[in-house]
N, C-alpha and C positions, 0 to 999 in steps of 0.2 A: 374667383369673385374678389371685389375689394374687400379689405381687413376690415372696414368699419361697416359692411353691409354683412360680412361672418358675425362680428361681433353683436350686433342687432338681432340675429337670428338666434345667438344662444343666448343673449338675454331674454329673449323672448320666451323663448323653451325652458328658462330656471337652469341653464346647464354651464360648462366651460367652452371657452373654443378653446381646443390642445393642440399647439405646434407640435408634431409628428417626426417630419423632417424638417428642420429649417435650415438645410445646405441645398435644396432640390431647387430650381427654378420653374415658378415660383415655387412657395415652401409648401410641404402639405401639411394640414388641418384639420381635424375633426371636431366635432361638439359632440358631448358627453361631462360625465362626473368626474372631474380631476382626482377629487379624493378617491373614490371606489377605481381607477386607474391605479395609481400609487399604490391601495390595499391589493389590487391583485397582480402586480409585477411582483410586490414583497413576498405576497405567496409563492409566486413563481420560484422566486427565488431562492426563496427557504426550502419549496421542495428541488432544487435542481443539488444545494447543499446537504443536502440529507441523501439524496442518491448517487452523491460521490464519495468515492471509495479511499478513506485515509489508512493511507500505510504509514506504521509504526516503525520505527528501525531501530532495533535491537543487536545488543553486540554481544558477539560470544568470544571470549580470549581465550587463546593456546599461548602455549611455549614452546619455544623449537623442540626439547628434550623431552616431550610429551609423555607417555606412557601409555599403550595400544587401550586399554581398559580406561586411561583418561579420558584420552582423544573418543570413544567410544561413547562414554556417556556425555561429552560436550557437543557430540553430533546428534544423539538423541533428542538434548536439548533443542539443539539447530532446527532440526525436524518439527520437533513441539511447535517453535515458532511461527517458522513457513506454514505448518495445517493449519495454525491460528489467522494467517494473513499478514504477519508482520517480513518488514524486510529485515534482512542480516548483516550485519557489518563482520565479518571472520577477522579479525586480529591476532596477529603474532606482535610479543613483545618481545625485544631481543634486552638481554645486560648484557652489560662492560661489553667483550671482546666477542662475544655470541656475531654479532651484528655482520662484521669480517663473512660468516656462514651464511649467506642473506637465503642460498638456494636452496639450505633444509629449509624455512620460513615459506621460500615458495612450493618446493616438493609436497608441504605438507598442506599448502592451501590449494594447489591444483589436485590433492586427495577431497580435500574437502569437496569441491566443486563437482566432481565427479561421482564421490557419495552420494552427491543434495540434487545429480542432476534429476532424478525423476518427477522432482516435488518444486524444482527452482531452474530460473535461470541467471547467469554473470550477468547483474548488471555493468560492473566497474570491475577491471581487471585489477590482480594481486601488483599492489606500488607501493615500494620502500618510502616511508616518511620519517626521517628521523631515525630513531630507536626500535620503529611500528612498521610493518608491511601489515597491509590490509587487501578486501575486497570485497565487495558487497553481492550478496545475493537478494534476486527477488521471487516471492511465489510464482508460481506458472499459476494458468488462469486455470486450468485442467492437469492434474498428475497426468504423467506419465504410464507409471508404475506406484506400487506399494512404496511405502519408508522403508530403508533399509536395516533402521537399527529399530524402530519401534517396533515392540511386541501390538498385536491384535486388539489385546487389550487396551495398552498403552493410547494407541491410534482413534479409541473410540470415547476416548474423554475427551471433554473442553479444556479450556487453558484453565481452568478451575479445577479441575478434577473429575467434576463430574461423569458419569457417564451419560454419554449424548446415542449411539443406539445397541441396543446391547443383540447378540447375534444368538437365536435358538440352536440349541444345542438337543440335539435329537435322544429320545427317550425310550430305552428301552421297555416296550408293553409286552 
């Protein structure tokens, strides 16, 4: 219909005519409340924002010359992270002439990766920058397996501490 026999019609009705599509031939048009339009795309929107999923990227440093008991609890950590949701950035930081050694740096992030596989996957493979080889891991949407270094315990707190479910423990009667 013509623009100014639409526009008549929602005058008429107390309403808007809203251009819909205006690339269409012709454009399409409805009549309704432009304001309560607006207010519910905004909702729209605010819930489409609230049901995506923001990852955090957290970084955890090593040293080529690690110590098994170091590397051990900087995986625990790693672990923490991943059950939390967050993503990993693994860094090695090399000094002075370390650097020349770049393949302990990787030996020890392809451990890593292999540890974290149950609970993560590579996003970004181990790449020398600089002084820095890194590589990022991301949560799997579903473990695998258990963590490999967190205790039971450990496993069942939040990033806070708390504990989130605690597991009955059978009583002797």
């Amino acid at each position: 219909m013509p623009t100014e026999e639409a526009m008549d019609r929602a005058r008429a009705a107390g309403l808007d005519l809203i251009e819909i599509s205006p690339n269409a031939q012709p454009p399409v048009c409805k009549i309704g409340d432009f304001g309560r339009m607006k207010y519910e795309l905004s909702k729209k929107e605010k819930d489409a924002r609230k049901k995506q999923k923001n990852f955090e990227l957290r970084e955890v440093k090593l040293r080529p010359k690690i110590d098994v008991h170091d590397y051990e609890t900087k995986a625990r950590m790693a672990e923490r992270l991943l059950l939390d949701g967050s993503k990993i950035k693994v860094t090695i930081m090399f000094r002075g002439r370390e650097v020349t050694y770049a393949n302990f740096g990787k030996n020890l992030l392809d451990r890593m990766a292999t540890d974290m596989d149950p609970l993560a996957i590579i996003e970004r493979e181990a790449k020398l920058e600089g002084r820095n080889m890194f590589m990022i891991l991301a949560p799997r949407t579903s473990p695998l397996g258990p963590a490999k270094f967190l205790t039971q315990h450990e496993a069942e707190k939040d990033h806070k501490g708390h504990v989130v479910a605690k597991t009955e423990e059978p009583t002797n009667a």
